[in-house]
N, C-alpha and C positions, 0 to 999 in steps of 0.2 A: 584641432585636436583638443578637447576636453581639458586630456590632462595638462599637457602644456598650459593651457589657456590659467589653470586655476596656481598653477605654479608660477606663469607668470605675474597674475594677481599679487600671490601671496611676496614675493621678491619685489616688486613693487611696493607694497605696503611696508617692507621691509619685516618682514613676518619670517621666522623660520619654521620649520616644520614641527617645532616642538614648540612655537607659539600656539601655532595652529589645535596641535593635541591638546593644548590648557584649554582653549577656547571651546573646543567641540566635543572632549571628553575619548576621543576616539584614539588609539594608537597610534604613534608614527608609523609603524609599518604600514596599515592601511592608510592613510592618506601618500607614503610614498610608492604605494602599491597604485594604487587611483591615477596619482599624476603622471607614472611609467604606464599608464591605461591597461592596466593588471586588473581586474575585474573580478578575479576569482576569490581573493581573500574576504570578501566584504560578504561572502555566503548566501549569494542569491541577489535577482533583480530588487526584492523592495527595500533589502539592504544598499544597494549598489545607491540607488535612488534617494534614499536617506542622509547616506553620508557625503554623496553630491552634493545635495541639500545645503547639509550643515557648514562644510567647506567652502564652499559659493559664499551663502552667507558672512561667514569669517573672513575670508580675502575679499570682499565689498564689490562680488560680481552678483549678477541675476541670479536666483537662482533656480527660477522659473524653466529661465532661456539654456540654463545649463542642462535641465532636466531633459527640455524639448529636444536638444543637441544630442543627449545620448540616446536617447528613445528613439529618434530619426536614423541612429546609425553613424550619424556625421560625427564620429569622436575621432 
């Protein structure tokens, strides 16, 4: 799962969610929307896609392979 995967990263890295928002500029609700694989706050696919993205990035996962994962469906 996606979101798992980037929560676990970021708990890893020792990151909270509101590290994460400094980092990426995004809302904690939308990243804790993301990582409960809530999809619809983020207002569309190339949003969805973006702030994948930017998260990935932050927690020091692919964020290529995170992109590929939810586009395939495997979240």
């Amino acid at each position: 799962m996606i979101g798992q995967r980037l929560a676990d990263a970021r708990r890893l890295r020792g990151m909270s969610v509101d590290d994460v928002a400094a980092v990426t500029n995004l809302r904690p609700i939308i990243i804790e929307a993301l990582e409960t694989e809530d999809f619809g706050l983020s207002g569309g696919d190339a949003y969805v896609i973006g702030h994948l993205r930017m998260i990935a990035t932050a927690v020091g996962e692919d964020p290529d392979d995170v992109i590929e994962t939810y586009r395939s469906g495997s979240r």
